[in-house]
VEXTORMI-966981 format. One line per field, with one value per atom (N, C-alpha, C): residue number from 1; x, y, z. Coordinates in steps of 0.05 Angstrom, whole numbers, plus 5000, padded with zeros to 4 digits. Example, Ala and Ser with C-alpha at 12.3 -4.5 7.8 and 13.67 -1.06 7.14 Angstrom:
! VEXTORMI-966981
nr 1, 1, 1, 2, 2, 2
u 5264, 5246, 5264, 5257, 5273, 5258
v 4886, 4910, 4934, 4955, 4979, 5001
w 5156, 5156, 5156, 5142, 5143, 5157
***
This chain:
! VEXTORMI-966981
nr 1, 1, 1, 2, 2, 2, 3, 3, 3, 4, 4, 4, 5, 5, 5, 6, 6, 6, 7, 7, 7, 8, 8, 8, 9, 9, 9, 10, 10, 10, 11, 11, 11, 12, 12, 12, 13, 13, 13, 14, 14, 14, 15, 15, 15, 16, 16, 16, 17, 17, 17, 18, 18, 18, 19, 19, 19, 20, 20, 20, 21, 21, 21, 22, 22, 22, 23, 23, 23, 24, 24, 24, 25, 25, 25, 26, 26, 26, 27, 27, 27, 28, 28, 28, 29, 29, 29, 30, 30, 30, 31, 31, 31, 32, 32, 32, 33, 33, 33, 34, 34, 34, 35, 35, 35, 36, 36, 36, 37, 37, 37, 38, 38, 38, 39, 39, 39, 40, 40, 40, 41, 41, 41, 42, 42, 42, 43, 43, 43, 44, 44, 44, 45, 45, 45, 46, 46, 46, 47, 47, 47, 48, 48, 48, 49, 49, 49, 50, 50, 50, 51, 51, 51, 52, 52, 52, 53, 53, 53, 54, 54, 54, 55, 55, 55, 56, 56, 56, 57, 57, 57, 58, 58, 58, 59, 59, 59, 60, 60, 60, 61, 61, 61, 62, 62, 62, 63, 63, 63, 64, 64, 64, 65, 65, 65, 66, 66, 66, 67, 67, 67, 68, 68, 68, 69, 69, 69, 70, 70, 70, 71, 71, 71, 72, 72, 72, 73, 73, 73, 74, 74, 74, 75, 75, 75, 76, 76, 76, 77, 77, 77, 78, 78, 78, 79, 79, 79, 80, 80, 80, 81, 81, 81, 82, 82, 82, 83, 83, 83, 84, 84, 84, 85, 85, 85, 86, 86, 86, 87, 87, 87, 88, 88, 88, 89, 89, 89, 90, 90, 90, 91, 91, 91, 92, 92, 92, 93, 93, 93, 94, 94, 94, 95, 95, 95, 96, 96, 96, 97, 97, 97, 98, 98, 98, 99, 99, 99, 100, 100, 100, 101, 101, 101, 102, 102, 102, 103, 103, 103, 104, 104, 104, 105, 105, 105, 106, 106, 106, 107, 107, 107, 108, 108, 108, 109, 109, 109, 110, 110, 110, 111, 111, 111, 112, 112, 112, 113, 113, 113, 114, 114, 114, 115, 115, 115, 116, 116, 116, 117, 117, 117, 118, 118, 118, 119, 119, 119, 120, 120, 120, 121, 121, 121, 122, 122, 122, 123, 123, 123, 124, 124, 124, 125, 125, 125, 126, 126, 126, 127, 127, 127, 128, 128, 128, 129, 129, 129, 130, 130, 130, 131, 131, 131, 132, 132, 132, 133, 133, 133, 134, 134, 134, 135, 135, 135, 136, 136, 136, 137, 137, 137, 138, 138, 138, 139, 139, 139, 140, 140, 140, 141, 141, 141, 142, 142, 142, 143, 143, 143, 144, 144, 144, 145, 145, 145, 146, 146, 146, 147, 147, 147, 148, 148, 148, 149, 149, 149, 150, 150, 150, 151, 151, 151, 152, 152, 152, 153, 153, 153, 154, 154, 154, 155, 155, 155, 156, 156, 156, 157, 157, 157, 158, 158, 158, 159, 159, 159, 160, 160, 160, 161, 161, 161, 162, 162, 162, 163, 163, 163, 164, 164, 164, 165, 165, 165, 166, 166, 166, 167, 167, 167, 168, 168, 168, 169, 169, 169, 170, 170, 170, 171, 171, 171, 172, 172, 172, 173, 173, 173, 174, 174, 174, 175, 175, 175, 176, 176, 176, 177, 177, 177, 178, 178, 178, 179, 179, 179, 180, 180, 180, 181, 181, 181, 182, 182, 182, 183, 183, 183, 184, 184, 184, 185, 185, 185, 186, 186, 186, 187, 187, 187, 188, 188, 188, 189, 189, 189, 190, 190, 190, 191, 191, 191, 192, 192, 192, 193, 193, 193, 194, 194, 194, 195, 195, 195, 196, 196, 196, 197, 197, 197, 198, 198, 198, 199, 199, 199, 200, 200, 200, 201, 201, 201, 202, 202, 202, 203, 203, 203, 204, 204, 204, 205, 205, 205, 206, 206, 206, 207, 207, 207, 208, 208, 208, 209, 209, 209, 210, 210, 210, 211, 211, 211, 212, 212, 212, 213, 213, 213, 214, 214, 214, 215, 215, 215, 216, 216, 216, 217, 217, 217, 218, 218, 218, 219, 219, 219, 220, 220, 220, 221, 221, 221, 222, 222, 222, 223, 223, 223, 224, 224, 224, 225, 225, 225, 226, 226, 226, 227, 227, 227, 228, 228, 228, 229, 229, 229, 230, 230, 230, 231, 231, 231, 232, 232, 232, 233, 233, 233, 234, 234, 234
u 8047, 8019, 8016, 7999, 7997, 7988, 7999, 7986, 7957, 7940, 7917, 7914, 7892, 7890, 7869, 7877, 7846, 7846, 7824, 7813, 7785, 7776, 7746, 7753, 7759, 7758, 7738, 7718, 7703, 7706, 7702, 7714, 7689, 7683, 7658, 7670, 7659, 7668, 7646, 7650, 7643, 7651, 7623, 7639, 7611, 7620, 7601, 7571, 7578, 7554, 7558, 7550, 7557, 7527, 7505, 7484, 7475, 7484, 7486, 7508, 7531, 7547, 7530, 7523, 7511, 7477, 7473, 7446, 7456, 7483, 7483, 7504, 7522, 7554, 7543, 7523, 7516, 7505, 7491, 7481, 7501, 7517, 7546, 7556, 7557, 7567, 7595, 7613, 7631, 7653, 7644, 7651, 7649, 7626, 7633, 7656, 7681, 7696, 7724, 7748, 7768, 7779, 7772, 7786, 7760, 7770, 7748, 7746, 7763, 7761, 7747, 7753, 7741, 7744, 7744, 7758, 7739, 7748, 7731, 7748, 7729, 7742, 7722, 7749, 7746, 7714, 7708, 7686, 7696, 7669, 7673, 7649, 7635, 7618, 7614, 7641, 7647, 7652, 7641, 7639, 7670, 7690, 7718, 7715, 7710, 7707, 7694, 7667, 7652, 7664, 7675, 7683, 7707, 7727, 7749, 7736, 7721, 7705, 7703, 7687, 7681, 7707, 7727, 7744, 7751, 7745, 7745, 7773, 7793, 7807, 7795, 7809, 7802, 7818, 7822, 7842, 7828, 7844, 7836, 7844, 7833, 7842, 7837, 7871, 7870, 7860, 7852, 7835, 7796, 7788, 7756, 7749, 7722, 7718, 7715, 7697, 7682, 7709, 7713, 7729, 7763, 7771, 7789, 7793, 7774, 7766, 7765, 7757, 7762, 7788, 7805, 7822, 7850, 7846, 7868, 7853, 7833, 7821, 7828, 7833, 7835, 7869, 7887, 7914, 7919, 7905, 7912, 7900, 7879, 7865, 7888, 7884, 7892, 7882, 7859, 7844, 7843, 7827, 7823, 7806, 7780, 7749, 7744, 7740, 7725, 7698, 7692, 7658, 7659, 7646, 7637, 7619, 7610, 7588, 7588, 7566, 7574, 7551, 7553, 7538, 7518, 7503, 7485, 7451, 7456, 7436, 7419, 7422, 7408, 7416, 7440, 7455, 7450, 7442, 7446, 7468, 7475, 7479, 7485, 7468, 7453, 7468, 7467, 7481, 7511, 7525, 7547, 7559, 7549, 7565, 7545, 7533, 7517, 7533, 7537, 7552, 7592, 7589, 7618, 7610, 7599, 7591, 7594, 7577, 7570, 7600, 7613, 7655, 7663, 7646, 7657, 7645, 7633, 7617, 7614, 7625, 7630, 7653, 7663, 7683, 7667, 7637, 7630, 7602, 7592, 7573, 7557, 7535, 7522, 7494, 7488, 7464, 7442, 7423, 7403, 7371, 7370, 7340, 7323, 7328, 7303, 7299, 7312, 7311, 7286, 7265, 7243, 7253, 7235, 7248, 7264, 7280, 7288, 7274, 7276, 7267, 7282, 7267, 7283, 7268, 7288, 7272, 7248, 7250, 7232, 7213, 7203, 7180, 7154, 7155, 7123, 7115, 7132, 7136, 7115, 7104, 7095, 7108, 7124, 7153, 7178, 7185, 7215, 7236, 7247, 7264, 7292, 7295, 7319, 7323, 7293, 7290, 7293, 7281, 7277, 7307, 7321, 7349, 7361, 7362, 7373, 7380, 7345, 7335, 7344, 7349, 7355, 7382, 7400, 7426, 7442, 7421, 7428, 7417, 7402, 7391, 7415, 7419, 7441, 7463, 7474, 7502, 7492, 7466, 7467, 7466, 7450, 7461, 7482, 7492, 7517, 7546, 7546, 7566, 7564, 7533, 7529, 7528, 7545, 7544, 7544, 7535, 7541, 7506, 7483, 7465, 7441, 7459, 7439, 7441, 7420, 7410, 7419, 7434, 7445, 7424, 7404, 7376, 7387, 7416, 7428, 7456, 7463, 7493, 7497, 7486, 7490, 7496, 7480, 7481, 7510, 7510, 7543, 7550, 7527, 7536, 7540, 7570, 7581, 7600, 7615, 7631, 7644, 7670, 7693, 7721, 7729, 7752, 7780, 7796, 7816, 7828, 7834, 7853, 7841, 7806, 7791, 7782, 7785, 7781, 7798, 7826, 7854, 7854, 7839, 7841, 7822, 7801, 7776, 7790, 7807, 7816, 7801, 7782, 7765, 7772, 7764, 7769, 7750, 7731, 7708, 7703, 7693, 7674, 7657, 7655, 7629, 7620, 7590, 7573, 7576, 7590, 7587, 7609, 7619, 7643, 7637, 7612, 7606, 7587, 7579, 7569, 7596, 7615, 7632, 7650, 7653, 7665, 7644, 7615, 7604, 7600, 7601, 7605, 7637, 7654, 7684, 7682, 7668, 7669, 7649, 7627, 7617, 7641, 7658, 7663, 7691, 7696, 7711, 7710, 7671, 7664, 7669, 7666, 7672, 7646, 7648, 7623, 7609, 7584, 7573, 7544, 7539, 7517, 7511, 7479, 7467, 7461, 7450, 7434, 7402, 7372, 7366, 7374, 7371, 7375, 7353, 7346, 7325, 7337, 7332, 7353, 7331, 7353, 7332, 7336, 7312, 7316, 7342, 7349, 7375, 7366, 7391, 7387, 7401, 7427, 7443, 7465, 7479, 7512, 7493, 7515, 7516, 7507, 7485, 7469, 7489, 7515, 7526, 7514, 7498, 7482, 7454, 7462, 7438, 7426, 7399, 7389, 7410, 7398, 7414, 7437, 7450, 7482, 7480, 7478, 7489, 7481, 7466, 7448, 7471, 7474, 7502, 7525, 7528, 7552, 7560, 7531, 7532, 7532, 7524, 7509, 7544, 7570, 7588, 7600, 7608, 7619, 7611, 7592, 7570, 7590, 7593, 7592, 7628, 7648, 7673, 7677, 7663, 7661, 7665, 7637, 7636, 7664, 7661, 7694, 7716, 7718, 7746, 7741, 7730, 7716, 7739, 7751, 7764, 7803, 7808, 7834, 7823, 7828, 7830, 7848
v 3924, 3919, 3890, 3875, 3846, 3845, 3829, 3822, 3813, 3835, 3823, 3792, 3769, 3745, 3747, 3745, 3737, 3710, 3710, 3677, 3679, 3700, 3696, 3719, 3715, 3730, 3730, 3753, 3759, 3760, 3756, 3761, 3761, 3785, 3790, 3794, 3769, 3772, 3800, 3814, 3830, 3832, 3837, 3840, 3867, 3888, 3904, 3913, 3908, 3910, 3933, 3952, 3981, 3984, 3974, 3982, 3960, 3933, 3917, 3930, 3945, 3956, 3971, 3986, 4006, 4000, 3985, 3967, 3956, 3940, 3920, 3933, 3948, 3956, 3961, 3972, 3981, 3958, 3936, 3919, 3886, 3900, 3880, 3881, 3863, 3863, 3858, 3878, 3874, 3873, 3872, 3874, 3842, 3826, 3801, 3777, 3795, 3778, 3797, 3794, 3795, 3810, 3800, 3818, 3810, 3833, 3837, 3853, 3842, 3849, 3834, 3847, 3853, 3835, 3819, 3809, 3821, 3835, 3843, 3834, 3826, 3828, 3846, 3866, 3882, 3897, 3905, 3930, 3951, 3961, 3987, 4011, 4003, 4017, 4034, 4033, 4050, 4032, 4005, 3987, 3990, 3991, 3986, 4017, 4045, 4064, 4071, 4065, 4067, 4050, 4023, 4004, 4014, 4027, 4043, 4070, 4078, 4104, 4092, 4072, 4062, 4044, 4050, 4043, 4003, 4006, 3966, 3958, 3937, 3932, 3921, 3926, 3915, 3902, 3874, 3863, 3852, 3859, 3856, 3829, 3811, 3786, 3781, 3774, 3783, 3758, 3738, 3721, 3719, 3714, 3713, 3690, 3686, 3664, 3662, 3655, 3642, 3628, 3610, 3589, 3604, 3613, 3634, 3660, 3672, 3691, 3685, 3651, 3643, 3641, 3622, 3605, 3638, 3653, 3675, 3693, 3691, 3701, 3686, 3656, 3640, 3640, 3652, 3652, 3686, 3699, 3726, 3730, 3716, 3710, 3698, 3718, 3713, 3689, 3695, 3678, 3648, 3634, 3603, 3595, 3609, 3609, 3629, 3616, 3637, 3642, 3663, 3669, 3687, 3667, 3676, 3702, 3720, 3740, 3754, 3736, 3765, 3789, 3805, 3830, 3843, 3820, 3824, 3817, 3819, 3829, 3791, 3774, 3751, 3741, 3737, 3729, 3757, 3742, 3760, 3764, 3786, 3792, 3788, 3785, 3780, 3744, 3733, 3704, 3695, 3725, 3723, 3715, 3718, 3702, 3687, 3681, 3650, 3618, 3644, 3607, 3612, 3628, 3620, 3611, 3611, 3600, 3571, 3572, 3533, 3521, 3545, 3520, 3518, 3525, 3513, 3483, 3469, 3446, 3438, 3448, 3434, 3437, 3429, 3435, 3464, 3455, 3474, 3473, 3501, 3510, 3528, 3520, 3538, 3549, 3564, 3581, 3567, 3553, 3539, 3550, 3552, 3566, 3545, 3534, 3495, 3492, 3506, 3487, 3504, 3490, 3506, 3534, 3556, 3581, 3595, 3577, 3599, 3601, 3617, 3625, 3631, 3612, 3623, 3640, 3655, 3676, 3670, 3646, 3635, 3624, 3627, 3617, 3622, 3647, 3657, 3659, 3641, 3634, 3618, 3609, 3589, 3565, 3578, 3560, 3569, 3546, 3554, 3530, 3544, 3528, 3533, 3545, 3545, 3532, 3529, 3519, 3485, 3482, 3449, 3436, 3451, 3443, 3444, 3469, 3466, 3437, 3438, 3406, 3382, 3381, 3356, 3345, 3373, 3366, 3366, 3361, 3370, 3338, 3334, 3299, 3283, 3288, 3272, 3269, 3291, 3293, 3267, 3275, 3273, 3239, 3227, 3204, 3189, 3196, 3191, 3189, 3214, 3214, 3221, 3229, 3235, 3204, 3201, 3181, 3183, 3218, 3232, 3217, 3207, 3205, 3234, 3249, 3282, 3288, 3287, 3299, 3339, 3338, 3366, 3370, 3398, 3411, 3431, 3442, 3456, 3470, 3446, 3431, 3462, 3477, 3501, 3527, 3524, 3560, 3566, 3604, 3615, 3623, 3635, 3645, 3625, 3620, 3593, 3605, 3582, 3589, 3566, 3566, 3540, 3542, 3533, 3525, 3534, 3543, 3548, 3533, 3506, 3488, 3461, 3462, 3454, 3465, 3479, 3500, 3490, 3488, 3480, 3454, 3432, 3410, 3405, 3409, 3409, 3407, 3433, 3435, 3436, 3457, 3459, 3483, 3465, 3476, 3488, 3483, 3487, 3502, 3508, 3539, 3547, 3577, 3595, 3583, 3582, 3580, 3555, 3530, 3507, 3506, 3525, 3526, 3518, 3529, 3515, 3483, 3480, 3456, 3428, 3437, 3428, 3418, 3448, 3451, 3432, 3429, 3413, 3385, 3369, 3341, 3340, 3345, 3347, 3335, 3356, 3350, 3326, 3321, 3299, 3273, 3283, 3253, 3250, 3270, 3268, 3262, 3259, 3256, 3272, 3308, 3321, 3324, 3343, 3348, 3374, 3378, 3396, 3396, 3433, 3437, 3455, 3471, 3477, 3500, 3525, 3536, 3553, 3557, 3576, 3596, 3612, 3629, 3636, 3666, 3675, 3690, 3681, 3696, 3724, 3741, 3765, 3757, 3784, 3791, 3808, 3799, 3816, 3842, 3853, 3887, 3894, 3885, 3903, 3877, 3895, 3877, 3866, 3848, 3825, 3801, 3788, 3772, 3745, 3731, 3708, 3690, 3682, 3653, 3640, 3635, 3635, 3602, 3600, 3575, 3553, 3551, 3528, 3521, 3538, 3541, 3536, 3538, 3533, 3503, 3499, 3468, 3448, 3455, 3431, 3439, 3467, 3463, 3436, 3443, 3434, 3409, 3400, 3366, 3362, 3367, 3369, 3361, 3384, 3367, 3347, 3349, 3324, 3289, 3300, 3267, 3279, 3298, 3296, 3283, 3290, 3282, 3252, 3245, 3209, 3194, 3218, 3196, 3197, 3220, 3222, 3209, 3203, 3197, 3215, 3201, 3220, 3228, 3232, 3232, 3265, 3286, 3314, 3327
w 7332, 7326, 7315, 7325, 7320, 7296, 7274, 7245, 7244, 7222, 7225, 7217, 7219, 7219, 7199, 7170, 7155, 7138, 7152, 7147, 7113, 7111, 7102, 7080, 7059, 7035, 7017, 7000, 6997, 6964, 6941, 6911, 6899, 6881, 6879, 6846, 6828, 6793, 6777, 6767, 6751, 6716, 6701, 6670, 6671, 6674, 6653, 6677, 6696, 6724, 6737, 6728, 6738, 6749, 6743, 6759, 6769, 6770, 6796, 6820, 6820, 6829, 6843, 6831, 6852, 6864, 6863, 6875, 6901, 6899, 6912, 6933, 6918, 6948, 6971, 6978, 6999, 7018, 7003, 7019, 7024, 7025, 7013, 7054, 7071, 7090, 7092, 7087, 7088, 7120, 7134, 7166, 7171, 7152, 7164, 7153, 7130, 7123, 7123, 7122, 7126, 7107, 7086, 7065, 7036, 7016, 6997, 6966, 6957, 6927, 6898, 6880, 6852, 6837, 6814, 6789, 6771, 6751, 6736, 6699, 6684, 6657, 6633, 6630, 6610, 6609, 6640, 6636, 6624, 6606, 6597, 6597, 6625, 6629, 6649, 6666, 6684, 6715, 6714, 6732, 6749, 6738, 6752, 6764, 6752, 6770, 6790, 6784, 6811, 6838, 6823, 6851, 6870, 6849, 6862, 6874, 6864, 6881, 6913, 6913, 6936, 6949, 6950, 6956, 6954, 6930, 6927, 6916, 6919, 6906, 6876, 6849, 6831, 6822, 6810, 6799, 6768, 6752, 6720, 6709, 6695, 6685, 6658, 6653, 6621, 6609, 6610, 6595, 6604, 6583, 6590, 6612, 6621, 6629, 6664, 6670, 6707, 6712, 6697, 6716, 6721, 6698, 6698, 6724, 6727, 6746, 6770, 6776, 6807, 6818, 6789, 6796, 6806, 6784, 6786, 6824, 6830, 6854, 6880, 6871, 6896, 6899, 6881, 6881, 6899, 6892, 6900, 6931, 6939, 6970, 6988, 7008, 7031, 7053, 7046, 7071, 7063, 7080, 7084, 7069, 7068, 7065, 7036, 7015, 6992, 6989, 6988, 6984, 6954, 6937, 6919, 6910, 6893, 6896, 6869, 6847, 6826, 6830, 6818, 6819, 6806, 6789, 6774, 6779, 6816, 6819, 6828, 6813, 6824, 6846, 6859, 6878, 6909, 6929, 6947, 6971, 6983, 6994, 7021, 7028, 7061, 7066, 7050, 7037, 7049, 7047, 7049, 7078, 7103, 7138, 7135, 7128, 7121, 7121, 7089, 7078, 7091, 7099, 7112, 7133, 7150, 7174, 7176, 7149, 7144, 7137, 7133, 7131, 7149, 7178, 7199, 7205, 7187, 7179, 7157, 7141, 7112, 7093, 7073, 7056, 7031, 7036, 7007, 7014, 7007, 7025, 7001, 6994, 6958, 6982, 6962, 6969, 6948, 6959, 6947, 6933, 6918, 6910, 6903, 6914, 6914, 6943, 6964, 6990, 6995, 7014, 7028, 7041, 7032, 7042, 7021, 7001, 6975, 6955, 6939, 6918, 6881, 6867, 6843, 6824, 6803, 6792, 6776, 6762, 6758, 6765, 6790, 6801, 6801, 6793, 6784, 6760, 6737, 6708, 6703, 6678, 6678, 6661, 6646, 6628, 6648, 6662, 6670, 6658, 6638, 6618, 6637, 6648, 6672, 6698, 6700, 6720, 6717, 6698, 6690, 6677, 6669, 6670, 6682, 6712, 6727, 6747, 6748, 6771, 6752, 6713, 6712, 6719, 6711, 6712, 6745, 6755, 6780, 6798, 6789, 6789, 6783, 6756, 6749, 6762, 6773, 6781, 6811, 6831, 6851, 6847, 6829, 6822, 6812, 6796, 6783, 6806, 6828, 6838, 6872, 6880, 6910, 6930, 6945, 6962, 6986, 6993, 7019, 7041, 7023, 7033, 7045, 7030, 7030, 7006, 6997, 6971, 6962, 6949, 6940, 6914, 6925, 6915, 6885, 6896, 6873, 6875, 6848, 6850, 6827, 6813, 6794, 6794, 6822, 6840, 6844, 6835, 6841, 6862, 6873, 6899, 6923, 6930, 6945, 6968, 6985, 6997, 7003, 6990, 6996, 7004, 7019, 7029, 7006, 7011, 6995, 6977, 7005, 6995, 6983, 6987, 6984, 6942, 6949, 6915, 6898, 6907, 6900, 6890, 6906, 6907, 6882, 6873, 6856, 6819, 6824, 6794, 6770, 6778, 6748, 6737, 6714, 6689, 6658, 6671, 6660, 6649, 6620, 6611, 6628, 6611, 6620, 6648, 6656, 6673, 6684, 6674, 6684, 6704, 6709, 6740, 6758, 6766, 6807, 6791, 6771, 6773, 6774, 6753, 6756, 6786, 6795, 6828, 6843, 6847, 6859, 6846, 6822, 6817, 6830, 6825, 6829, 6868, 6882, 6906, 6915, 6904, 6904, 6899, 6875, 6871, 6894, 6909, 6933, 6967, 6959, 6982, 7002, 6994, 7016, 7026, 7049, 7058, 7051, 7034, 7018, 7033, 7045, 7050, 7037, 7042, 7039, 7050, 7042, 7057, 7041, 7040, 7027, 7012, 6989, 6979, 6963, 6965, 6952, 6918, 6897, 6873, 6869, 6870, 6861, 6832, 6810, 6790, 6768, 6757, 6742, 6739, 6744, 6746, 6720, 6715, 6690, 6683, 6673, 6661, 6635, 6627, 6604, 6608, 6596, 6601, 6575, 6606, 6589, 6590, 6588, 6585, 6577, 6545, 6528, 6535, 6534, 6551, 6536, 6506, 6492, 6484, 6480, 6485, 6513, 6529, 6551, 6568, 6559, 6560, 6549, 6525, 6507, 6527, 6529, 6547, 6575, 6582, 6614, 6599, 6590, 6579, 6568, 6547, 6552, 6571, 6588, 6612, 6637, 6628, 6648, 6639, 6616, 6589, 6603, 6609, 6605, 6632, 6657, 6689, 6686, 6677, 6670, 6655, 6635, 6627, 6641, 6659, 6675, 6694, 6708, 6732, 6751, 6767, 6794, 6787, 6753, 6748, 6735, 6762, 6752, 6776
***
């Protein structure tokens, strides 16, 4: 029997999303990628059972932390191609042979909720304090380090899809939430090739809500100021 060939691995991070879990498994296309497991840290809400119910691999990671959870995910992947996915419900689904598609054309491929056609949760707000940090720090980077001549709408969004060796090459290290912003200045300042596609963010369904606006504002503003000083020695 000829060895299967997988190229397109699927890693979906979880902390505590037992009813994003069961919202979302079903609408989870899993036929369009190769292989497809878990990282989960330290649920205790039943999240790691239901996912083994449904027959998911789970792999547990003993330190906290996004950037942690990729880096131990992109070691244990088989495939070429990583597709990001957490489960709390903002990130969709439907997203997922999308942005792998687009790595047959790019190094790094985000799901956009600025491009015409997506949507962010905040849009029918009339204060979007998420939103307005999102687009500053996202300005910045595209000036500071975009030389591609295509403007990147949103360098912040998690739900992504990058190249392995491409992931490898990046080396971040980042706290909390600032991982894919990081992962995307990093590839800016490499000059890979970074697209785009729509994404509509649903509303949060459940889990643990890590990311308080202002705390997380100094964070990003942090490593914004650590990028500049390193410039391309990471």
């Amino acid at each position: 029997m000829a060895k299967k060939i997988i190229k397109n691995t699927l890693i979906i991070l979880t902390r505590n999303e037992i009813q994003g879990i069961k919202a979302l498994i079903h609408k989870i296309q899993f036929n369009t990628v190769d292989e497809a497991f878990v990282i989960d840290y330290d649920s205790t809400d039943g999240t790691v059972e239901l996912l083994k119910k449904h027959g998911m691999r789970v792999i547990s990671q003993s330190k906290p932390g996004r950037t942690y959870a990729m880096k131990l995910a992109a070691k244990i992947a088989k495939g070429e191609n990583l597709v990001f996915l957490s489960s709390d419900g903002n990130e969709n689904p439907a997203d997922i042979p999308k942005l792998l598609k687009m790595l047959n054309f790019c190094d790094l491929a985000i799901g956009s909720r600025f491009l015409p056609g997506g949507r962010n949760e905040e849009d029918d707000q009339l204060i979007k304090i998420r939103t307005w940090a999102n687009r500053t720090f996202n300005f910045l980077a595209n000036v500071l380090w975009n030389r591609s001549g295509k403007y990147i709408t949103d360098s912040t969004n998690g739900i992504r899809a990058i190249k392995k060796n491409v992931f490898n090459l990046l080396n971040i290290d980042a706290e909390g939430f600032v991982s894919e912003y990081q992962m995307t200045i990093r590839a800016m300042k490499k000059n890979l090739k970074i697209r785009e596609i729509p994404t509509i963010e649903g509303e949060r369904i459940g889990g643990e809500i890590g990311a308080k606006s202002i705390p997380t504002g100094i964070l990003f503003l942090k490593y914004l100021m650590k990028e500049i000083l390193i410039g391309k020695k990471f």
